[in-house]
C-alpha angles and dihedrals in degrees: 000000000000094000094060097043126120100198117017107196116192109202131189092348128111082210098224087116125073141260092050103035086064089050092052094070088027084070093027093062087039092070090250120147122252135227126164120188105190132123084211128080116254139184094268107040086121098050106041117108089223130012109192108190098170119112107290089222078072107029089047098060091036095058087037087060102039088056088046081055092052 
């Protein structure tokens, strides 16, 4: 769950319902890492290690080729 995780990646959600918006500070607090893909403002903007707010037709295969490099 979100407070084991290494990386939480919030993907497509404003985060303003549960449960995700309850996972988001569960992993923050954790020590994960953040990431948030979304074009609209959230609650933890602010907080969040990375905030991606291009498309996600083109976030989404970018990040997809720069794992398949690693």
């Amino acid at each position: 769950g979100a407070a084991a995780c290494d990386l939480f990646v919030a993907v497509g959600t404003s985060l303003v319902v549960g449960p995700i918006n309850q996972m988001f500070p569960v992993a923050a607090a954790r020590g994960a890492r953040t990431a948030i893909l979304t074009a609209s403002e959230t609650p933890f903007d602010s907080e969040t290690d990375w905030k991606l707010t291009e498309p996600l037709e083109r976030v989404l295969p970018a990040l997809r080729a720069l794992i398949a490099q690693s």
